[in-house]
C-alpha positions in Angstrom: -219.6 84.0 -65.5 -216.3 85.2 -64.0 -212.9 85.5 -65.1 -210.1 83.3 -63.6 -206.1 83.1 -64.3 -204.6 80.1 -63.8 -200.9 79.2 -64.1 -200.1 76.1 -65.5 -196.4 74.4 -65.4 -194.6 71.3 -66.6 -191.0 69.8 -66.1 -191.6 65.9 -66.8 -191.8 64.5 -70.1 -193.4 66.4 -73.6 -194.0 69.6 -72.0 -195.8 71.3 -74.8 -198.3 67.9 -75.1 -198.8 68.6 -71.4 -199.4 71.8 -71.4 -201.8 71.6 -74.2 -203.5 68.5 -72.8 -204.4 70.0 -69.5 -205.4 73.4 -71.3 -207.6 70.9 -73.7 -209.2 69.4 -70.3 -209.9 72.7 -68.7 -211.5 73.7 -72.1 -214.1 70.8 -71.1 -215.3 71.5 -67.9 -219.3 72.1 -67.6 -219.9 75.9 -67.5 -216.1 77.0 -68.3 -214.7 78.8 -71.5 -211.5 79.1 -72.3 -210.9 83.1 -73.1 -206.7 83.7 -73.9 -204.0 82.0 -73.2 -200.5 83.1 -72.7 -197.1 82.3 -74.8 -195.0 79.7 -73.5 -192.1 80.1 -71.3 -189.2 78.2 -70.0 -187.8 78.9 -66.9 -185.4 76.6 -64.3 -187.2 75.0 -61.6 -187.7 77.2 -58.7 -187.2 76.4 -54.7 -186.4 72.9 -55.7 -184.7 70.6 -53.1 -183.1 68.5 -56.3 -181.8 68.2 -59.7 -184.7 68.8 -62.4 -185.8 69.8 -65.7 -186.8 73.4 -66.8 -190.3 74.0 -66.5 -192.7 75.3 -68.9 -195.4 77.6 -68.0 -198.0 79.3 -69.2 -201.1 81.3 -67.9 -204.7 81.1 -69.4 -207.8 83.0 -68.6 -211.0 81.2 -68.4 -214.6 82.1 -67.9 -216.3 79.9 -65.3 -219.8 79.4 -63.5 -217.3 77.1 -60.9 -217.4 78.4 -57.9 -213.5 79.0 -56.5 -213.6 75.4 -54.6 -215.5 73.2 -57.8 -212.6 74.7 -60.1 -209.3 74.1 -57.8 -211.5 70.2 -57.1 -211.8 70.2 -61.0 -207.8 71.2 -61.3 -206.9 69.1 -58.8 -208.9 66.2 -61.1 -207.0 67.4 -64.0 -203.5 67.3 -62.4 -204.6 63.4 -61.0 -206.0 62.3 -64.3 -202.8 63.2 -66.0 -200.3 61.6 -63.9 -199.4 64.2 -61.1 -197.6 62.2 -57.7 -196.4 64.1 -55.2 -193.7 62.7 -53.5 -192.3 65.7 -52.0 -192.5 69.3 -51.8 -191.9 70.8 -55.3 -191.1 67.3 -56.7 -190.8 67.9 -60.7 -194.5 67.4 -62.1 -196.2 66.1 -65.1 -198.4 69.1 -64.4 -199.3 71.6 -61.6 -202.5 74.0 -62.1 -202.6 76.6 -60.1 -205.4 79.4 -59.4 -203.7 82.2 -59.0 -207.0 84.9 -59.5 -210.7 85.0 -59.7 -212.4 88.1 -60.2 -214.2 89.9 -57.8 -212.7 87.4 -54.9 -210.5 87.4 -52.3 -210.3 84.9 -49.4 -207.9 83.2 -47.3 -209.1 80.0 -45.6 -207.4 76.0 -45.6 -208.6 75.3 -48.8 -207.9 78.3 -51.1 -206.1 82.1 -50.6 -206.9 84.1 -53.6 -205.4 86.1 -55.3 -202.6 83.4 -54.6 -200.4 84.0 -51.5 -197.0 84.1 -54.1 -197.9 85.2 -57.7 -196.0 88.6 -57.2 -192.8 87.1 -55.9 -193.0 84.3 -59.3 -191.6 86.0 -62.6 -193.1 82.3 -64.4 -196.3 83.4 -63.4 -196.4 87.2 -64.0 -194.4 87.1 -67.4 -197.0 84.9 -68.8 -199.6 86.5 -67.4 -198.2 90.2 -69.3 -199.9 88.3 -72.3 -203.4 88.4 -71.2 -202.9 91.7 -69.4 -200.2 93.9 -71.2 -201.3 96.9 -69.1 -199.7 94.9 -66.2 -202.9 95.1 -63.9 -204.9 92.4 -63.3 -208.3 92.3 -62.2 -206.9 95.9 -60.3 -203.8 94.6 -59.2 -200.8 96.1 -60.6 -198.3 93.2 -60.7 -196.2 95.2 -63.5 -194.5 96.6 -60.2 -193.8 94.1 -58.5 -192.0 92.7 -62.0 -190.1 95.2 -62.5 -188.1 94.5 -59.4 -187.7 90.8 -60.5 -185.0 89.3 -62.2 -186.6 88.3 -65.8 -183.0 86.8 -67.5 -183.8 83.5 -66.4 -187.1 83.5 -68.9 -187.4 82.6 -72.1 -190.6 82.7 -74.6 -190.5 79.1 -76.6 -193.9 79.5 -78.4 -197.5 79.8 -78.6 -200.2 77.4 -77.8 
């Protein structure tokens, strides 16, 4: 099995029940464990072209037999079965799972660029992810750096799952 971070965010409706609903459905896919999951964190929506809600977010690590393209299909399954439209680029979201490292992979093709093309530019993501990896290096990437030269203020823990 390998190990796999994925980021998971909300800004429409109960944010903690979809949060933990999504984390719930990941929990059942064939040949996947969930290992840790991060706090909670609130943070204003980012490089949106409207009005919306603060997001949560959160980071989990699972263990998975997927292979990278069964578990963004399975995600992608997730985000449908829940609700997830996508009217528009960065249109608010019931719930958006994203892949943002497997271990031991790196690709970039149409489908899927792992580690994700943006994690080190996202304080939602890397915040969250200081949880699972207080060291601040990820499956040997040092994203405490890159954090360090973020802005953090707009962040703010609300709880544990």
């Amino acid at each position: 099995m390998r190990k796999a971070i994925l980021c998971l965010g909300t800004n429409i409706g109960n944010r903690l029940e979809n949060l933990k609903g999504a984390i719930e459905a990941l929990s059942l896919l064939i040949d996947t464990e969930l290992v840790k999951a991060s706090a909670i964190y609130e943070t204003e929506p980012f490089e949106t072209p409207d009005e919306q809600q603060n997001f949560y977010n959160c980071c989990v690590m699972i263990e998975t037999e997927l292979s990278p393209e069964m578990l963004m299909g399975a995600c992608l399954g997730i985000e449908a079965k829940m609700g997830r439209l996508r009217p528009y680029k960065n249109s608010p979201r019931i719930i958006d799972i994203d892949i943002i490292l497997i271990e031991n992979e790196t690709r970039n093709d149409e489908a899927l660029t792992l580690p994700h093309p943006r994690f080190l530019e996202r304080v939602f993501v890397m915040v969250p992810l200081l949880d699972i990896f207080p060291n601040g290096n990820a499956f040997g990437i040092d994203f405490k750096k890159s954090l360090s030269s973020l802005d953090t203020s707009g962040i703010n823990k609300v709880g544990e799952l």
